[in-house]
C-alpha positions as CSV (number, residue, x, y, z in Angstrom):
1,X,-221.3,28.0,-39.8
2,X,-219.2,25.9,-37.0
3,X,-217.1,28.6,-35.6
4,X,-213.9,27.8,-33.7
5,X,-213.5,28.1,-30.1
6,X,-211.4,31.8,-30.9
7,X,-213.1,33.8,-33.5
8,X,-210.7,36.5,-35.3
9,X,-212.4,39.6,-36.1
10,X,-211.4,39.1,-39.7
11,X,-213.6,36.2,-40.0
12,X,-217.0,38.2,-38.9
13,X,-218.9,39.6,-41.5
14,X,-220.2,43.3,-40.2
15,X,-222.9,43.1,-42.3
16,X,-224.4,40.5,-40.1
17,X,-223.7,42.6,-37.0
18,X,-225.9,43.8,-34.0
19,X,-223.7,46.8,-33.4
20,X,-223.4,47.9,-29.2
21,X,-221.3,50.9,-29.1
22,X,-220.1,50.8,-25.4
23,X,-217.5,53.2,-25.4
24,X,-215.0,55.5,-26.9
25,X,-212.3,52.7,-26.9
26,X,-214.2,49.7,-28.0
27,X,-215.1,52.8,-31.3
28,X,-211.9,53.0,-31.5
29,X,-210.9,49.2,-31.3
30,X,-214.0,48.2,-33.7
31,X,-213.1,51.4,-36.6
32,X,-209.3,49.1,-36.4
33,X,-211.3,45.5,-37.2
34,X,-214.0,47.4,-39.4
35,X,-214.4,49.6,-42.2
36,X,-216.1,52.6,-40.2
37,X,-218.5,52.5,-43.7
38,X,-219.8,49.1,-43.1
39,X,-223.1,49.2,-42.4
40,X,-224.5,46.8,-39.6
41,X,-227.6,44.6,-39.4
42,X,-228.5,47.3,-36.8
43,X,-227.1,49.6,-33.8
44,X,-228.5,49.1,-30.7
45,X,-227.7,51.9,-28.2
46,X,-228.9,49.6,-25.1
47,X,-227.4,46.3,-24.1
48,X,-230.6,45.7,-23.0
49,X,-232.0,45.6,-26.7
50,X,-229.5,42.7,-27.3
51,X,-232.1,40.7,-26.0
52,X,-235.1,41.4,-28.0
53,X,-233.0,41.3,-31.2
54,X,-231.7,37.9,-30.4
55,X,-234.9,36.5,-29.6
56,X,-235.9,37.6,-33.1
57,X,-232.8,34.9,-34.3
58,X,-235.2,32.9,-36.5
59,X,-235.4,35.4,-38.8
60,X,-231.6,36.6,-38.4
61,X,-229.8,33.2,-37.3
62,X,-226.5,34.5,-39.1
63,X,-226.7,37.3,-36.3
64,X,-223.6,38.2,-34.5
65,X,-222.5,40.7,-31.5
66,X,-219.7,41.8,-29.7
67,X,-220.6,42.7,-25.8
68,X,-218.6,42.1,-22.4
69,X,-219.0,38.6,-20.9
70,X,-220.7,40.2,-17.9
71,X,-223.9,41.0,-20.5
72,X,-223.0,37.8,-23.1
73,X,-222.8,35.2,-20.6
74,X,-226.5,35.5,-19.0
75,X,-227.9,36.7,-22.4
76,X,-226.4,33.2,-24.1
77,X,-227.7,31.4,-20.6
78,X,-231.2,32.4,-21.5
79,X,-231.4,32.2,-25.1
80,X,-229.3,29.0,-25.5
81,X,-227.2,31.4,-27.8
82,X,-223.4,30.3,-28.7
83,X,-221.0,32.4,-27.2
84,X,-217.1,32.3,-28.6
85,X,-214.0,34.0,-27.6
86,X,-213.0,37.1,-29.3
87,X,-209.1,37.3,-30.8
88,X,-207.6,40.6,-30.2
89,X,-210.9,42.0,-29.0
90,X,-211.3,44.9,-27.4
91,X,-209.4,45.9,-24.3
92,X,-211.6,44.8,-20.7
93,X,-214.0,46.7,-19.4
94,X,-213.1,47.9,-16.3
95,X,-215.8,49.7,-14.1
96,X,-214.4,52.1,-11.5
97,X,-216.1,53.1,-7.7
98,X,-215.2,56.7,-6.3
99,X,-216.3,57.1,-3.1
100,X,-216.5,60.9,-1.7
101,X,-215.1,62.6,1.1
102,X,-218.1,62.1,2.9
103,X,-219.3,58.7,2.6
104,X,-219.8,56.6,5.9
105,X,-217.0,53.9,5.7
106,X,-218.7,51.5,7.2
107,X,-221.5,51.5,4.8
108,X,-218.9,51.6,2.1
109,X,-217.3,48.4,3.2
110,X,-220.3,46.5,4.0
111,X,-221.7,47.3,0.6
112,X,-218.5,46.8,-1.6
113,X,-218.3,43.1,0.8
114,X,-221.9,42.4,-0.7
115,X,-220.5,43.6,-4.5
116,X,-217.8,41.5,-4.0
117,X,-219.5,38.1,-2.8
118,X,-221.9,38.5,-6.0
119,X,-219.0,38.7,-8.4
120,X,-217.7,36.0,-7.0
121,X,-220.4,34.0,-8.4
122,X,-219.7,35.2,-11.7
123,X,-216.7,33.0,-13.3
124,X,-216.8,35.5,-15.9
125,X,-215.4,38.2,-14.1
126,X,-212.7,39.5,-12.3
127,X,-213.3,41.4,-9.4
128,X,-210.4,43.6,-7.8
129,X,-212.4,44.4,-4.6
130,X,-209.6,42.6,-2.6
131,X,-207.1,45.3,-4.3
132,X,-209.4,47.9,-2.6
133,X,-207.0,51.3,-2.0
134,X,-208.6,54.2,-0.5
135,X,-206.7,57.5,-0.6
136,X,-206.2,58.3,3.3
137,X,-203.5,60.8,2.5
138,X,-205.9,62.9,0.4
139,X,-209.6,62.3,1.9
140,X,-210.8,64.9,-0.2
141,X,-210.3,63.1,-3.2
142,X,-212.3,60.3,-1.7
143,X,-211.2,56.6,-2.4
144,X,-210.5,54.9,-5.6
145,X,-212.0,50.9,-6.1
146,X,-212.6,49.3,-9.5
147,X,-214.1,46.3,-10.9
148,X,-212.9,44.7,-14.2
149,X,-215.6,42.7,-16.4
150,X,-213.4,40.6,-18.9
């Protein structure tokens, strides 16, 4: 099928589907698009399985999945796969740092520099690093950094 550049959820057929549940809100997002009876092609509880059930695409070429470009865009680099924007997908995933009270700062800062100069090589995401906050008023809490992978 030629799919357009923006795929609606509507248009996917979960039948067809190589199910990742990442979290509670993409459940939540995909019992909205889906019947929560429909049955998928399979359920994978590892992104890592993506993979291996995409390389078995001669025998499944109507296959579909729905994962964060942070795992689609390496997995489609390496398996010449076809990767199309979702409409109304799921909300980003955003991956959050705590540091604790008792972390060396200076190792802190080197490593999140390094973190942040390897997403910077990755179009498809979004790194807040630069937004760093760390909670000096409350060093007990330790300090707060997040990542978002659109």
């Amino acid at each position: 099928m030629d799919w357009p550049d923006t795929v609606p959820p509507s248009a996917l057929d979960p039948a067809k589907e190589l199910r990742l549940p990442w979290n509670p809100e993409y459940a939540l997002w995909h019992s909205f698009w889906f019947s929560a009876a429909a049955i998928p092609r399979a359920v994978l509880n590892q992104m890592s399985l993506l993979e291996e059930f995409f390389s078995w695409r001669d025998n499944w070429p109507d296959s579909w999945a729905i994962a964060p470009a942070v795992v689609a865009v390496p997995l489609a680099r390496k398996l010449g796969l076809t990767i199309r924007r979702l409409e109304n997908g799921p909300a980003d995933e955003i991956i959050y740092y705590l540091r604790g009270p008792q972390r060396e700062e200076s190792l802190t800062s080197a490593f999140l520099a390094c973190l942040n100069r390897e997403l910077a090589k990755r179009p498809e995401v979004e790194s807040l690093l630069h937004g760093i906050t760390y909670n000096k008023n409350h060093p007990e809490r330790g300090g707060f950094y997040y990542v978002s992978f659109l």
